[in-house]
Each structure stands twice: as C-alpha cells, then as structure tokens.
VOGU-3710 file (C-alpha; in Angstrom, 3 decimals, decimal comma):
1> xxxxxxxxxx> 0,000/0,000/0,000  0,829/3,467/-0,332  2,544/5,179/2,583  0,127/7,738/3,595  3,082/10,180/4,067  3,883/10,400/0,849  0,977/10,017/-1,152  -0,502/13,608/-2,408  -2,350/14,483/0,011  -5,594/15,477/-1,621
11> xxxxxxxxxx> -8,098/15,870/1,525  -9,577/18,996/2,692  -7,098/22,273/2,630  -3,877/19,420/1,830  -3,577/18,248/5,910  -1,893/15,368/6,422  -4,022/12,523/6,140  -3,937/11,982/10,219  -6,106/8,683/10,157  -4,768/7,335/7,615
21> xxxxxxxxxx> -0,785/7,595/9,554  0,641/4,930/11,758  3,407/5,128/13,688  5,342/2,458/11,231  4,799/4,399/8,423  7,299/7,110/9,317  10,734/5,568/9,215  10,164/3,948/5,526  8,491/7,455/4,967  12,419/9,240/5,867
31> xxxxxxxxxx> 13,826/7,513/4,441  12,478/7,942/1,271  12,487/11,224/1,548  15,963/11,794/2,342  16,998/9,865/-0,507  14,909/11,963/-2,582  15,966/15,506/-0,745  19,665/13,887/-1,503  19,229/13,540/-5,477  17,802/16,869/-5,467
41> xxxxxxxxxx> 20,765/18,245/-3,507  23,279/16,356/-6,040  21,171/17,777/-9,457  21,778/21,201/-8,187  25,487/20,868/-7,267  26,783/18,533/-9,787  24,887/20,565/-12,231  27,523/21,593/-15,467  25,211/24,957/-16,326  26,807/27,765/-14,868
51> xxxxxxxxxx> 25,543/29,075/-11,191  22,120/31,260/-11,147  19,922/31,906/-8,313  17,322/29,638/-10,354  19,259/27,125/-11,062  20,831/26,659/-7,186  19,085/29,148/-4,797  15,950/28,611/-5,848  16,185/25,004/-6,651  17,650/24,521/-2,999
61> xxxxxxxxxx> 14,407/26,063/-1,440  12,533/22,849/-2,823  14,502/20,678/-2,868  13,656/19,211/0,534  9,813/19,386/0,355  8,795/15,742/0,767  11,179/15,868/3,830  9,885/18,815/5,388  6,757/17,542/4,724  7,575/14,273/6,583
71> xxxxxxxxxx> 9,111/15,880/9,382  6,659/18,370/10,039  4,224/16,203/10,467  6,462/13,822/12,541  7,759/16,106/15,119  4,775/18,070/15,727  3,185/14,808/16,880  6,236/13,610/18,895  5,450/16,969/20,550  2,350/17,167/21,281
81> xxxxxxxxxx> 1,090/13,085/21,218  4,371/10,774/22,044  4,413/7,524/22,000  7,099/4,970/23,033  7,339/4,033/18,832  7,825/7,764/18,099  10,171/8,610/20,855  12,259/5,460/19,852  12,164/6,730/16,110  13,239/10,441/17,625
91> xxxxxxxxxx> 16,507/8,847/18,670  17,114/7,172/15,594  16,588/10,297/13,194  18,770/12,476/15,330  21,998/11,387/14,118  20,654/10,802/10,886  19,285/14,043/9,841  22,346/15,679/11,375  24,420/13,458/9,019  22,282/14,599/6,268
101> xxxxxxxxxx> 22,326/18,193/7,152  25,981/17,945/7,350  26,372/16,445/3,929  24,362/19,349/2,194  26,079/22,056/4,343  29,678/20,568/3,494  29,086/19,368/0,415  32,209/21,708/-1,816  30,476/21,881/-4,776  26,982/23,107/-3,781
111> xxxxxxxxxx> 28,911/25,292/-1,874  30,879/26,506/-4,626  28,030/27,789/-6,597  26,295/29,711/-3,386  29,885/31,476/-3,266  30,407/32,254/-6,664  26,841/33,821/-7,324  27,779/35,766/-3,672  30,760/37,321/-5,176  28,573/38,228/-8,256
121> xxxxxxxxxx> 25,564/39,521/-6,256  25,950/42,668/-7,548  25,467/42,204/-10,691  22,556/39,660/-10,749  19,926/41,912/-10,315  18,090/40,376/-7,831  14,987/41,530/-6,096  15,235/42,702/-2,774  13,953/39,285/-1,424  16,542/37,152/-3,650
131> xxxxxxxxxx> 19,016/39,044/-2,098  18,021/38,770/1,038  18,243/34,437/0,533  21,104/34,252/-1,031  22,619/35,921/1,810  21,272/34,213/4,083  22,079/30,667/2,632  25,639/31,773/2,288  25,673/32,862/5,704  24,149/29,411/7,152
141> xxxxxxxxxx> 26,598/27,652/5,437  29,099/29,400/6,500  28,178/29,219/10,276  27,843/25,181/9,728  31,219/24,857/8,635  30,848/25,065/4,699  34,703/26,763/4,797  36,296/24,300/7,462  38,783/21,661/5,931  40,526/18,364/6,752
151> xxxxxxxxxx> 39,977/17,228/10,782  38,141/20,878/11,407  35,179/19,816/9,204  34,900/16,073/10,013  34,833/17,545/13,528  32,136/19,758/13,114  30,158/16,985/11,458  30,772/14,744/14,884  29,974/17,421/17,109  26,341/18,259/15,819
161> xxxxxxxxxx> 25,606/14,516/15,407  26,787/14,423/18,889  24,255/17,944/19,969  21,564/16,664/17,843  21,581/13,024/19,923  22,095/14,841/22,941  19,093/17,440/22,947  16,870/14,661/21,951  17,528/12,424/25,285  17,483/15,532/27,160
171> xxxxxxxxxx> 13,853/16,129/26,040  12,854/12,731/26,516  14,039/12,523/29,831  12,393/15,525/31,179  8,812/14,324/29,082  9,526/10,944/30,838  9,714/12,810/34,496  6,801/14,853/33,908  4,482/12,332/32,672  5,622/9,411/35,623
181> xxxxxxxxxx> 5,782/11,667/38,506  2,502/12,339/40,058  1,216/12,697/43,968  -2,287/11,183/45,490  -4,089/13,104/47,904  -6,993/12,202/49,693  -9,881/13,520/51,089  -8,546/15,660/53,481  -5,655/16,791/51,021  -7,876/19,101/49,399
191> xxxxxxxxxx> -8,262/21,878/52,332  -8,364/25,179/50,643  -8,350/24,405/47,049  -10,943/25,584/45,123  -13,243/23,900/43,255  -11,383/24,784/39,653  -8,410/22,559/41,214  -10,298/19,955/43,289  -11,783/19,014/39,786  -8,954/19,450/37,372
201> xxxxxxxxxx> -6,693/16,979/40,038  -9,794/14,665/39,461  -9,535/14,805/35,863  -5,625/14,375/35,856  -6,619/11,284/38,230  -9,103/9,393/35,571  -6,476/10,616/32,975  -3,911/7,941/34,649  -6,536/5,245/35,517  -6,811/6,300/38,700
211> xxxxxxxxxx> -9,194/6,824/41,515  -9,587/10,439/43,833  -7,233/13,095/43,060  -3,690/13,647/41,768  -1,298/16,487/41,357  1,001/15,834/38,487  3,744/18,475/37,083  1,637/20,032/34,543  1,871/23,820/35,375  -1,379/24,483/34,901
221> xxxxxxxxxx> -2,058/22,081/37,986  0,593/21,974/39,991  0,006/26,072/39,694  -2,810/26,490/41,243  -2,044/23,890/43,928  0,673/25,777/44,964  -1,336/28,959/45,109  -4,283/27,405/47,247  -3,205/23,858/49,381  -3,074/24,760/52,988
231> xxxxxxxxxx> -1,121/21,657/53,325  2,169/23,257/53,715  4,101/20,090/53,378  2,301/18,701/50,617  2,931/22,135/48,734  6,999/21,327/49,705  6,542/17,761/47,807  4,992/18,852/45,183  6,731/21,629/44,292  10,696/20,228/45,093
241> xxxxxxxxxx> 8,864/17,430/42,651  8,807/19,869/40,121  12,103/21,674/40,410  13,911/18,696/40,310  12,535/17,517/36,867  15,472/16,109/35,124  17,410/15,859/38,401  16,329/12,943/40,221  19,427/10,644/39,284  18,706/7,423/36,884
251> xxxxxxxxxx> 18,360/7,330/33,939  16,650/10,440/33,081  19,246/12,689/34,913  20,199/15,518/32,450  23,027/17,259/34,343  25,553/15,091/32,608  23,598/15,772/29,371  23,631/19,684/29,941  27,649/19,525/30,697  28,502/17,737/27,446
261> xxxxxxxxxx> 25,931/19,822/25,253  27,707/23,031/26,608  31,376/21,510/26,068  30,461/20,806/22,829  28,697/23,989/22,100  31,894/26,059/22,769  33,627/23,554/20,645  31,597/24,499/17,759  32,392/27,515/18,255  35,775/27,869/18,139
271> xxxxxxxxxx> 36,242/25,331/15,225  34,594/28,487/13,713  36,623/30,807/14,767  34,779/32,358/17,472  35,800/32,720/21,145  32,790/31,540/22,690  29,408/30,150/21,503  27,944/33,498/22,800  29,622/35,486/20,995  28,616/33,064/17,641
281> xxxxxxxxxx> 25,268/32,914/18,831  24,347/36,467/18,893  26,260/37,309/15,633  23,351/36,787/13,753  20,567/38,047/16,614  19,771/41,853/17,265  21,400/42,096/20,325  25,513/41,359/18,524  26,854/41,093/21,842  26,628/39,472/24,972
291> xxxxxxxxxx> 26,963/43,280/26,607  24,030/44,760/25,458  22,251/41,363/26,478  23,584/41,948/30,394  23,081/45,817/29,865  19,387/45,416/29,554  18,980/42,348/32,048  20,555/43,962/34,575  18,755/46,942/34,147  15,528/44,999/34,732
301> xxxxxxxxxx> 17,410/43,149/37,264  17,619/45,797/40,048  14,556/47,028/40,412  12,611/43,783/40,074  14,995/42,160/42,409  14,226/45,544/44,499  10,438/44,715/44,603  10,677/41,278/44,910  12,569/41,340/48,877  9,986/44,004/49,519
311> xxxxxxxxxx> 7,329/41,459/48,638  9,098/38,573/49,910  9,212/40,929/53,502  5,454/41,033/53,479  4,621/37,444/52,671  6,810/36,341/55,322  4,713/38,455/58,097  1,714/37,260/56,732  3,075/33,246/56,922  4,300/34,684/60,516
321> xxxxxxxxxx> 0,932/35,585/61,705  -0,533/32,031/60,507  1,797/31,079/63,410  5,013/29,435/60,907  7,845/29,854/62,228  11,261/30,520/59,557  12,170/31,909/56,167  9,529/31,897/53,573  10,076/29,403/51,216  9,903/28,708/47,549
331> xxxxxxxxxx> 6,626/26,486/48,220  5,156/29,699/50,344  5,382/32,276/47,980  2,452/31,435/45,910  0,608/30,366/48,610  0,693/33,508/50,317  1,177/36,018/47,089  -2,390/34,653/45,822  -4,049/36,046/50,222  -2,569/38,579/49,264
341> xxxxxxxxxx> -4,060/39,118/46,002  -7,557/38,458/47,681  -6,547/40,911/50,311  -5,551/43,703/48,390  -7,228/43,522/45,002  -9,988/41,542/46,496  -9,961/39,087/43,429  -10,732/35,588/43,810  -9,045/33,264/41,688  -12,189/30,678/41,990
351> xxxxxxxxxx> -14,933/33,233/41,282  -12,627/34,855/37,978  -12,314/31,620/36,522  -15,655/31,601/35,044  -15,681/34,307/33,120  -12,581/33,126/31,669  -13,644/29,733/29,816  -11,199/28,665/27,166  -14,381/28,572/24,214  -14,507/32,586/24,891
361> xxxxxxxxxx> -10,508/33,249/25,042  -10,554/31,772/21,959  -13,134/33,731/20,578  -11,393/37,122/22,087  -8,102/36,092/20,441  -10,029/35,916/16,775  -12,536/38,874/17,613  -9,033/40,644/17,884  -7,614/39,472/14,773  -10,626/40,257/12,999
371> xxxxxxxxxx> -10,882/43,855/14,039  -7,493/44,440/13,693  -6,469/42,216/10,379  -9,826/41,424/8,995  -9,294/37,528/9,334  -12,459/35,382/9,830  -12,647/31,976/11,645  -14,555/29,185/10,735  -14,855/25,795/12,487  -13,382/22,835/10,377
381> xxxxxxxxxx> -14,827/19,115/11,129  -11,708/17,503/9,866  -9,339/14,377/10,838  -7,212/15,581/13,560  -4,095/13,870/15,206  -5,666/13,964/18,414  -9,160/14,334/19,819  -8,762/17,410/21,417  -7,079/19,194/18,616  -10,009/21,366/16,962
391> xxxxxxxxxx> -9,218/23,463/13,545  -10,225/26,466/11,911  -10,178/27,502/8,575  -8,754/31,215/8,133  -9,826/33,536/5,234  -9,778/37,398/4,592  -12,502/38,945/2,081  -13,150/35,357/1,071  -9,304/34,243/0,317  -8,372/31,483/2,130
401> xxxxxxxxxx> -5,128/32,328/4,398  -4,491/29,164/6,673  -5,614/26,719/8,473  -5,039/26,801/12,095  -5,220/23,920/14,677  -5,598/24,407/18,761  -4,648/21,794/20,787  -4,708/23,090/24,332  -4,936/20,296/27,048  -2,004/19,073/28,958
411> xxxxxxxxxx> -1,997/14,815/28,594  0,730/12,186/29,587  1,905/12,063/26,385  2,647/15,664/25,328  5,427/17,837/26,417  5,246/20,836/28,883  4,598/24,480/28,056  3,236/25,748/24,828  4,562/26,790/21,878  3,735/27,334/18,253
421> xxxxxxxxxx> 4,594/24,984/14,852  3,634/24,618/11,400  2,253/21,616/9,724  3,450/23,675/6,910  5,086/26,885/6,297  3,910/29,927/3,555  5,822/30,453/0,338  5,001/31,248/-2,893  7,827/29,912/-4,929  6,308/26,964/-7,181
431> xxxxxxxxxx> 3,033/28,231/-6,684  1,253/29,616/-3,343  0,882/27,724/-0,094  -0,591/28,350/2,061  -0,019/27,715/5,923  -1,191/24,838/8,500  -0,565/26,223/12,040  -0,639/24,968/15,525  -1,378/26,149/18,947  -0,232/23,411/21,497
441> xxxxxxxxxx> -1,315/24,466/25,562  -1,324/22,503/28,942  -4,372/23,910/30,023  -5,632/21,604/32,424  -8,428/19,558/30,546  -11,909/19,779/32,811  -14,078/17,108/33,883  -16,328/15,225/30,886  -18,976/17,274/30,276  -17,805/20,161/32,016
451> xxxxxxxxxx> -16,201/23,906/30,492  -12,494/24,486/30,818  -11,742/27,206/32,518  -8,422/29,222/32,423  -6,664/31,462/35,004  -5,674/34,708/33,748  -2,314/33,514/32,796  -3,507/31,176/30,653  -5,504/33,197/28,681  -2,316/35,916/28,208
461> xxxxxxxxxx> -0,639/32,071/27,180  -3,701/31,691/24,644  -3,096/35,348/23,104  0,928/34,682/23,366  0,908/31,777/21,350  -1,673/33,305/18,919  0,373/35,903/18,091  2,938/33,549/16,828  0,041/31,698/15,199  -0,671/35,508/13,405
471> xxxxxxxxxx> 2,983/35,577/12,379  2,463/32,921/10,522  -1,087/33,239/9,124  -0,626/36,628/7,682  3,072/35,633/6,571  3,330/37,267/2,508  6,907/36,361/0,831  8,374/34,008/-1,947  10,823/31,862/-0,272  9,800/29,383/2,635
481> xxxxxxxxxx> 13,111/29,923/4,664  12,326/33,480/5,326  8,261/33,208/6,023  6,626/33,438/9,085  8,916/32,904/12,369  12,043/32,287/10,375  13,359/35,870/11,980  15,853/36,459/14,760  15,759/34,726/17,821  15,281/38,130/20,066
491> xxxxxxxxxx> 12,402/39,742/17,646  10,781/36,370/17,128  8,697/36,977/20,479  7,581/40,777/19,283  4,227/39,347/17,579  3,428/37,116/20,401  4,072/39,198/23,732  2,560/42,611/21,887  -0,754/40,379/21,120  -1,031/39,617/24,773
501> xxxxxxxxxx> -1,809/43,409/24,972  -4,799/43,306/23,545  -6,001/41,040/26,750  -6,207/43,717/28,604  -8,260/45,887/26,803  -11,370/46,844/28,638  -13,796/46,286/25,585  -12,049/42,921/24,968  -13,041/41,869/28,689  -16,271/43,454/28,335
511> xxxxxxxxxx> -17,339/41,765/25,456  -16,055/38,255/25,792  -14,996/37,183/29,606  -18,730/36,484/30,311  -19,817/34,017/32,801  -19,522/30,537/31,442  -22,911/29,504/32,934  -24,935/32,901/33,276  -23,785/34,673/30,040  -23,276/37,745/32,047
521> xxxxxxxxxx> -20,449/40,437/31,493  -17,532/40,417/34,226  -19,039/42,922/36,767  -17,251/46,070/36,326  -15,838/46,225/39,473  -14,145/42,490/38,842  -12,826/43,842/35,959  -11,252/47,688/37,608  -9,573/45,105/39,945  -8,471/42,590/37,886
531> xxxxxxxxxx> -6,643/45,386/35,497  -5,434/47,477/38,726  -3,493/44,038/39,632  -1,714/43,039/36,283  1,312/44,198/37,404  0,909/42,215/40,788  3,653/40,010/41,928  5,884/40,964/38,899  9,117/41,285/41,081  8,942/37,302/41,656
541> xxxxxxxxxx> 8,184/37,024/37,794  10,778/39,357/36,872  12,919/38,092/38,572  12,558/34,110/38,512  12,977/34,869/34,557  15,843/37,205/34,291  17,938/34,982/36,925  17,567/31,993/33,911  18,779/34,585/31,384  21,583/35,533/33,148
551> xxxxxxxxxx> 22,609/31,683/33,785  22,184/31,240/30,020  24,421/33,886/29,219  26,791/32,960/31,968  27,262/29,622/30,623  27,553/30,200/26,743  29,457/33,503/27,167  32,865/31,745/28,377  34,440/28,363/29,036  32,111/25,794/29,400
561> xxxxxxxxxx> 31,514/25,005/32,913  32,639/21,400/34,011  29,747/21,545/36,520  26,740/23,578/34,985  24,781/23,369/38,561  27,840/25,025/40,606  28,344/27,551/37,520  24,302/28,232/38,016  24,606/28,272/41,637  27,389/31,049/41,631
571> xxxxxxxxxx> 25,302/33,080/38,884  22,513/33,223/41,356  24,831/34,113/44,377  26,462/36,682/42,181  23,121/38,334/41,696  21,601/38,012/44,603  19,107/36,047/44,086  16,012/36,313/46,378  16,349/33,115/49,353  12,182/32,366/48,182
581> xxxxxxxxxx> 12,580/32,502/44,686  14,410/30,268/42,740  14,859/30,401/38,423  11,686/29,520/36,199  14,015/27,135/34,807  16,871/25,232/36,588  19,457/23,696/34,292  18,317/20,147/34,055  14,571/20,695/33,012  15,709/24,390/31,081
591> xxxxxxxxxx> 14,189/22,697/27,791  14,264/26,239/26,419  18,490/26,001/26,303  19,410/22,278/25,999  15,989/20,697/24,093  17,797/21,818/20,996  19,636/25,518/19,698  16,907/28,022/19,515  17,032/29,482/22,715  20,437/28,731/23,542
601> xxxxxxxxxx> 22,551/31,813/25,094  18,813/33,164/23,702  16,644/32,663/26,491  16,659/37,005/27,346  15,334/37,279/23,873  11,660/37,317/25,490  12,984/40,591/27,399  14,340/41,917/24,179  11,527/41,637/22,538  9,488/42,788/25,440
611> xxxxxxxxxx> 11,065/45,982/25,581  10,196/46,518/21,679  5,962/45,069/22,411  6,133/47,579/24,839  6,857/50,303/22,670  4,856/48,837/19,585  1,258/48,525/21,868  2,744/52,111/22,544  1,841/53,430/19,007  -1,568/52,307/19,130
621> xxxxxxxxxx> -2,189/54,397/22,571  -0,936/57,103/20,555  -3,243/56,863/17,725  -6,158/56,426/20,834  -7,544/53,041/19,317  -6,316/50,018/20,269  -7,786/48,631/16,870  -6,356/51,842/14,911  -6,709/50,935/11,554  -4,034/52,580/9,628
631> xxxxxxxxxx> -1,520/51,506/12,654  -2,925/47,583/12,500  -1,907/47,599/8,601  1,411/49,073/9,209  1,987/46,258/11,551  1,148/43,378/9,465  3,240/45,773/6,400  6,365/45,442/8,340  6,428/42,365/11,199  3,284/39,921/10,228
641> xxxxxxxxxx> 4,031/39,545/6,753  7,440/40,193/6,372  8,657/37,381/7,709  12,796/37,598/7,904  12,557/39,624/4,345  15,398/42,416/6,137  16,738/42,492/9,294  14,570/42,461/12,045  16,477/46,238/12,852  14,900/47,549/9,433
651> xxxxxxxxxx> 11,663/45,609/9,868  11,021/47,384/13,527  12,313/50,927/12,576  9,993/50,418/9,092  6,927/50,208/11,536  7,771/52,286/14,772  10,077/54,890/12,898  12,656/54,174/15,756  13,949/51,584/18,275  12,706/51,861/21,599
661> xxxxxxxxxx> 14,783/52,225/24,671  13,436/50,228/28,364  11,672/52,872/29,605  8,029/51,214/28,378  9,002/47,609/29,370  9,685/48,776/32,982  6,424/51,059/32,775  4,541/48,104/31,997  5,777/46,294/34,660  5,469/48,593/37,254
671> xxxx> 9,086/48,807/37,883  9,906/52,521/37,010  9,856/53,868/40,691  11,904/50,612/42,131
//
C-alpha cells in the first residue's frame, strides 16, 4: 500500500491525512524522503550549467519538500502526542538528519556555486527578497562549517551529530519525568483548594486510571495547587517534585547531558573561529553582543529584584501571623502572594475563573484578529491527530489564508509548556501555499462534560501563542526559509508578547470574559480590579525569569563550565538572588536552552523583545484606538508579513520609525519607581 506520508495528500485544505498515519509508516516514509531531498541536492550541485539563483538558490528552497513535509508532520506529533514508537524513532533520526544536514552544508560543490553567485551579487539583479536568501544561505553555510577543511570539518560533522543526539535524550528525559511523577491526595488533602483545582486533580486522576485526586507536574495544575493547598508540606513535595525535573538521578538525569551539550557547544564555536558560543550565537541576533544582552537584564534586574525582597518581607509576616515559624520558602510564595491578592485587590481566583472559559478566550483572540487584520474563523470538522485538537479555517474577504489547529490540554503524552509549529510553512515559490498552524497548551483539561476554565495567565498564554500563530497566518513572501517565524531569535517573540496586549483591553473583557454559565459580562468592578493588579507580583516574575537569562548567558558567554549546577549556583549568588525565589528554569529541566539551539545563550530574547511590544502597543495608545486601523496595517506591512525579508532592525524601525529604549518595558511592569 501506499505510505500515507507520501501520497498527495488530496483531503480537505492538503492536511496530512492523520487517520490514515501509523506510527510504522514514518521511518520507511524518511527515508524515502531523504533519498529523494539527496538527489535533489546532487542535481543542483553537480549541475555543469553555470551558477544562477534559479538554477541553485531557488532550486535549494525545494529541494527538501517531501522531507519537510515528513518531518513536520512527525515532530509536531512527537510533541504534542508521544508515543514509546515515536520517541524510539526520535533517537534514531537524530543522528541521521544531522548526518544529512551535514552532507548538504559541506558538500564543496553546492557550496561553490552559493559562493560564486555571492561574489557576483551585484550584478545579478536580484529583487530585494533574492538578495536577502542568497545571503542568508551563504551565511548558514558558513556558520555550519561550509569553509572548514581536513579534521576541522569532520569535527564539526561529529559534534552536531553528537548535539543533535544529545538534545533529543534531554527532552525525553524531562517528558519521561513529567508524565511518571505524580502525587495522590486524599480527602482531606484538598483543604483550601478551590473547586477549579479539586476538579482538574480529578480529571488528571481518571487521565492515569486512577481513583480520587492527583497532582502531576503540569503547570497548569501543579500552579494552582501551589497557590491554594493549605497543606504546607504537601505544597513542599509537590513543588521540590517539580524543580527537580530532570534531576532525580537514573536514567533520566540531564546534568551530565547539559555539561557535554555546553562543552560541545563552545567547541563548535571555536572550530569556527569564534571565542565563545555566545559570541557566535548572537552574531546573527539583534542584540551582537553578549553586553548589550547583560546591559538590559541587569537593568531589569535591580529594580525587580528591588520589589521582589519588599514582597518577599510582606509574605513572610503574613506566613508569621498564621503562626510558621522561619524563612519563607519557595513552596510559600504562591501560597501567600495569591491572600494577598484576595486581600488587596480583592480578586478571587475561583470566582474569575468563570468568566474566563477557554471557548470565549478563543473567541477574544479571533474577535481581535478580525478587528485588527480582517481575518475570519470558521470551524473545520476535519481528521485531527488527536481528539482534542479542533481546527479552523482562516480567510480574509473570502481568500483562504491558513488553516489553524488548537490543541490546548495538557496529557501524559505531550510535552510541557506551549509553543507554536507549522504543519506547513507559507511560500510562494512553485506556486502559493498556504499555511497549516498549531497552537499546542497545557491547560488543564476539565471534567467530561464540564467547560475548561483558564486562570488569567492562561488566557495571556492563549493570546501569546496566537500571536505567533498571526505571524504565521498573515506571513506574505516568496521563499519558505524566510516566512513566518524564520526571523531572529530576540524579535521572534515581538508578535506574540505585543498580542497579549490586547487582553487587557477593557472592551475585549467586556465583550467576551462572560460568565460561562450565566452569560453575564464580568461585573465592572471584577474587571477595575483585575486590570489594577496586572502588574501584581511581577518582582517574583521578573525576577525568577531574568535569573535563567543571566545563567544562560553565563554559561555560553565563556568556558564551558565542568559543573553547569555550581556555575548556576554562583550566577545566582552573584546576583543576589532572592532566598524564596528560585529560576523559572533550573538547568536540568531548562528545555528552552538544551531541548535543541533556539534558545540557547537566547533565552533574554523574550525581554528583548518585550522591551520593543512595549513600545509597539505604545503606538496604538498614541493613535487612541487600540484597533487603529491605519496603525494595525502598518503592523502586518512590516512584522506579520514580512517574515525575515530584512533584518529584524529595518523591519522594527519600518513600523515604529525608531527603536525603543526600556523605559516602556519597565512602565509596563510597574518597575519605574523601584
């Protein structure tokens, strides 16, 4: 029979034919789609007609379709849906692709002709968008070792076989700890949780085949536990549970895995040429240098670790007066920041819930998009990988634009956090495609028959992630490598974190958070709170995140440390890092940095780009309409559709005018008079 994989696929808006996949088709499905990617890759350089941007630039661009193809289906379900048969295949593609990226990166020939039409750029006449490719292939070849010779390249082509192995069992490990690890309680376990949590620990109970109530590590249980159990030990377990993910010795320990990723990182480096895989790292980002990257983190730094001791000096009197004794702790600080959240905002976590269901967050997110980019959504009843992945179809004035899939509730099998992929990516070389986008949460999944529910951090997750999604939906260029997110790492995160903005718009609120079983609008005064607090308890979040930047840096920005958790531990005691707080992200679960490259000596890029969605929401307080038309089209002109077209320097300064300095990032976070 035809392998389902590669077969056209003919259904409804080309998905991949999701029913029609098994887990055994994908290894005969690689492999013949390397093989094919390889003949391609040979036709081009082996070619006898002289270099053109046609004939090798172009041609490279597709050249790997049926293997993109393959693997974006592949490893958006070993994402989001493992299974033992995909996480086996994981490890054996690692290597392999590596190998093959290696061959095409080093192979002399192909890179003879990217070089030769370099030097005669000038006189090509290219369009501003072939340019922009060709430069950017060179470069990427280049930076993989395309120049390198004799034991310097077979080196290089060890060493990212080597990374490529080693960021898959460090992401495997830390799924394996999240999804084993879970703690019973019983009846008497459940003082002081609400009935949002008492449920969802039910649900993650029957998820497992269990009886009662669980707490697993999903953050968006294990969360609110923290915020509400009164059982102060059981709040220790649970959350030393969490922060030891990937540390609990065994087989899924990733300290080792972290040291020899980082020794091999600087490695790579300097086989390039460049003293430290910082400093090759940020060549190609908008920050250049590991200075400016401190310069603005420790600008944030100070005042938010400022705040943060004053609020750690108030949560400690108020665990004092419930009669505990000694330091507030790590476990405490949620505990006691969410009393006093009810104290002095006089929210409720239980009774906003409600008017936060997931069915009208989602709705919010496209209202948005509609007003602001005239996209409609329409409800797809299509073959999905999962059951609860739902899809959309996207058009504008009738033109279809994408097709975009949510899949928002944490499971066994699906990795934490969220984050945003493509089925497949927009171009318009060889005719237009169009994209298939993806939305993968860990909201925590209700009851049957019951609404989900989100805190207010999971919505501003929901809008985060759609932003991305937007990035990609409204994506408008010729060449796949450049569309959607294929921008620098630190502007990347613009699109996303300036959506979130639009969350906390009072007509926004008004119209959609509505009570999920009264219809009713969120009383005003709910909602004068809820905004008067968004910038509650942001010296613990400021904080907990830029102390994981720092220890990024810190360990790309020199000699690899022999001993990444005593190199973290002295980056926190440098800083002075807050006794209750400890890093969003500890070194052996900081998927972020070792799951892979993207976020490597990259993880302040969400502060870089914060400081510039800051600035950006800025210009549509200016024009006095958070929907401003005429603003709305010059951001989709310059970020949305742009893709990586020009630098992301050009792309910003196209839309704003000007780059921004800090001064609206610490506005926003309430950290100007700290």
């Amino acid at each position: 029979m035809t392998n389902p994989l590669l077969a056209p696929w003919t259904g409804a808006y080309a998905l991949p034919p999701f029913a029609a996949i098994r887990d055994e088709d994908f290894g005969p499905a690689f492999d013949a789609a390397l093989a094919e990617a390889r003949a391609s890759i040979s036709a081009i350089a082996d070619s006898e007609a002289p270099p053109s941007f046609a004939n090798t630039i172009a041609a490279m661009e597709l050249a790997e379709e049926t293997l993109s193809r393959v693997a974006g289906t592949f490893y958006n379900l070993a994402g989001a849906d493992s299974t033992p048969a995909r996480e086996a295949l994981q490890r054996e593609l690692a290597p392999k692709l590596s190998a093959f990226a290696s061959e095409v990166t080093m192979n002399e020939r192909l890179f003879g002709r990217i070089e030769a039409l370099w030097q005669a750029r000038e006189t090509l006449g290219l369009a501003p968008e072939e340019a922009r490719v060709l430069e950017l292939t060179r470069r990427s070849f280049v930076r993989a070792g395309a120049k390198l010779e004799g034991p310097a390249r077979d080196r290089m082509t060890e060493v990212k076989a080597r990374l490529a192995v080693l960021s898959t069992e460090f992401t495997q490990n830390l799924l394996a700890d999240e999804r084993d690890w879970f703690m019973a309680l019983e009846e008497a376990d459940l003082e002081g949780l609400p009935d949002f949590v008492v449920a969802s620990a039910r649900a993650a109970a029957e998820e497992r085949g269990r009886a009662g109530h669980v707490v697993t590590l999903s953050r968006s249980l294990i969360v609110p536990f923290l915020q509400f159990s009164a059982r102060r030990g059981l709040r220790e377990k649970a959350y030393e549970a969490w922060a030891a993910r990937g540390a609990g010795g065994g087989a899924t320990d990733n300290r080792a895995i972290a040291a020899e990723i980082l020794a091999l990182r600087e490695e790579r480096a300097k086989l390039l040429g460049y003293p430290s895989f910082t400093a090759y790292k940020l060549e190609t980002e908008m920050a250049k240098s590991p200075e400016r990257v401190r310069e603005l983190l420790l600008r944030v730094w100070e005042p938010a670790r400022a705040k943060a001791l004053e609020d750690a000096g108030i949560l400690a009197g108020m665990m004092h007066e419930d009669g505990i004794n000694g330091a507030l702790e790590a476990w405490d600080w949620r505990y006691y920041a969410e009393k006093r959240r009810a104290r002095d905002h006089a929210l409720d976590e239980a009774a906003l819930k409600p008017y936060l269901s997931l069915d009208a967050m989602i709705g919010a997110a496209f209202d948005c998009a509609t007003r602001l980019f005239g996209l409609s959504f329409r409800p797809l009843e299509v073959d999905l990988y999962h059951p609860d992945a739902r899809a959309w179809e996207v058009t504008r004035d009738g033109r279809h634009m994408a097709v975009f899939i949510g899949d928002y509730f944490a499971r066994p099998s699906k990795r934490s956090g969220a984050w945003c992929s493509a089925f497949r990516q927009q171009r318009k070389l060889g005719g237009e495609v169009r994209p298939v986008v993806v939305n993968v949460c860990n909201f925590a999944k209700p009851a049957k028959g019951e609404p989900a529910l989100l805190s207010w951090d999971d919505a501003r997750t929901l809008f985060h992630e759609f932003g991305h999604a937007l990035h990609q939906m409204l994506s408008d260029v010729t060449f796949e490598s450049i569309s959607g997110t294929s921008v620098a790492r630190d502007f990347v995160e613009l699109p996303s974190q300036l959506y979130e903005h639009w969350l906390e718009v009072p007509e926004v609120i008004e119209a959609h958070a509505r009570h999920v079983r009264t219809g009713e609008a969120m009383p005003k005064d709910m909602l004068d709170r809820l905004l008067a607090a968004r910038n509650f308890d942001q010296g613990f979040a400021t904080v907990e995140y830029v102390a994981s930047a720092l220890v990024d840096l810190a360990f790309h920005e020199g000699a690899a440390p022999k001993d990444p958790m005593a190199a973290q531990a002295a980056v926190l005691e440098g800083i002075g890092m807050p006794s209750a707080i400890r890093m969003r992200h500890a070194t052996p679960h900081f998927a972020h940095v070792f799951a892979g490259d993207g976020y490597s000596s990259g993880y302040y890029s969400y502060m870089w780009s914060e400081v510039m969605d800051a600035d950006a929401f800025e210009a549509f307080e200016e024009a006095g309409d958070p929907f401003d038309p005429a603003t709305a089209k010059q951001l989709e002109t310059w970020v949305l559709s742009a893709g990586g077209s020009q630098e992301a320097e050009a792309l910003y300064t196209g839309f704003r005018g000007r780059m921004p300095g800090v001064e609206a990032l610490l506005r926003g976070r309430g950290l100007v008079d700290c």
